[in-house]
Legacy VTK file of the C-alpha trace (Angstrom):
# vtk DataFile Version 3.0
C-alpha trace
ASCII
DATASET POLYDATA
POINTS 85 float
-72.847 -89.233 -0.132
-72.601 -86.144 1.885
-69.474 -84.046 2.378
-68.873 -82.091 5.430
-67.289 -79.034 4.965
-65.824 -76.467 7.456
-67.223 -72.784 7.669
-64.401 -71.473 5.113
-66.062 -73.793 2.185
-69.223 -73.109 2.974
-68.210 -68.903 2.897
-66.854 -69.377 -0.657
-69.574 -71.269 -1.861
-72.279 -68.911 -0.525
-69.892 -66.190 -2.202
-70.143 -67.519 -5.366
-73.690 -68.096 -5.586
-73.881 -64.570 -5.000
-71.409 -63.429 -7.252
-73.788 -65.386 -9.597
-77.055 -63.862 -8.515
-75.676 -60.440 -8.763
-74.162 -60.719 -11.934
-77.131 -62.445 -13.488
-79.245 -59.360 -12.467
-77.053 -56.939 -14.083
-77.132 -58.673 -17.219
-80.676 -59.032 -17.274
-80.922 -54.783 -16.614
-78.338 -54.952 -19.455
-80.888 -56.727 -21.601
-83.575 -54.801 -20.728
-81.921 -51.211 -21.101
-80.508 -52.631 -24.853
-84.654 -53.491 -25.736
-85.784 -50.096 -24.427
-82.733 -48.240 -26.836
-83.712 -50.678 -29.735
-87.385 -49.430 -29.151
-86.642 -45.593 -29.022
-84.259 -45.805 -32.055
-87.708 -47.866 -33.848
-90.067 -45.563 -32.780
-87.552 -42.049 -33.885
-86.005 -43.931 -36.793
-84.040 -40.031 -37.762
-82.448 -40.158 -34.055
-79.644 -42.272 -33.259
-78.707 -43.492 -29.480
-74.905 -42.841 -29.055
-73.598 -44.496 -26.035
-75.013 -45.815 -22.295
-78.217 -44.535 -21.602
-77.995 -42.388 -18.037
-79.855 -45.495 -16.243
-77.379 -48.167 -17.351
-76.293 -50.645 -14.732
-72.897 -50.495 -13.574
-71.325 -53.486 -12.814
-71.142 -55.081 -9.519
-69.275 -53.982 -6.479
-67.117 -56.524 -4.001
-69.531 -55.033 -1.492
-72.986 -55.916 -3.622
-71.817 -59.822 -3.534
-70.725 -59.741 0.146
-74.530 -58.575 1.537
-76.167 -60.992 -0.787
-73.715 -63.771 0.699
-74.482 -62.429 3.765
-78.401 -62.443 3.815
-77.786 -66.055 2.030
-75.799 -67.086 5.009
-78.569 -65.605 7.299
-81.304 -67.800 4.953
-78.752 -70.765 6.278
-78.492 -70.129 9.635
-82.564 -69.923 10.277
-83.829 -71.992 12.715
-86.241 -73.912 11.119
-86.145 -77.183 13.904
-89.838 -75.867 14.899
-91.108 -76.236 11.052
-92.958 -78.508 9.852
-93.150 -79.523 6.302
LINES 1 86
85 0 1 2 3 4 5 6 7 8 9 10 11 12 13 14 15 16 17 18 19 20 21 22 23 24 25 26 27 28 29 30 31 32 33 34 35 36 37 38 39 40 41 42 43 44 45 46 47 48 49 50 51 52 53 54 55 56 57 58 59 60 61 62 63 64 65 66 67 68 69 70 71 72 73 74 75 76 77 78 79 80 81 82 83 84
């Protein structure tokens, strides 16, 4: 069965699947920058990494989730009538 839902629901869902996308980015960066300090402290096994490197992801701002919901709700509101599939 389908549900309708009014403009608000659709909004909050299209905020949280941002919200999602974003923050699944920033972990992966996360992961990544963790690897590249796990290789430097394998290949200089005297020097230790203290900290964040310089290049570590912050975390994500209410206005990084609000343009992915918005080019989301752009991706909805394409007129695709003329497509065929």
């Amino acid at each position: 069965m389908s549900e309708n839902k009014n403009g608000y629901e659709i909004r909050l869902e299209l905020l949280h699947l941002a919200q999602s996308i974003i923050s699944e980015n920033v972990h992966i960066r996360r992961e990544w920058d963790e690897r590249k300090r796990d290789e430097i402290r394998v290949e200089d096994a005297g020097v230790e990494c203290d900290g964040e490197p310089p290049d570590a992801p912050q975390s994500y701002t209410t206005e990084e989730v609000v343009g992915e919901a918005r080019k989301l709700y752009a991706f909805v509101k394409e007129d695709t009538s003329s497509e065929r599939f």
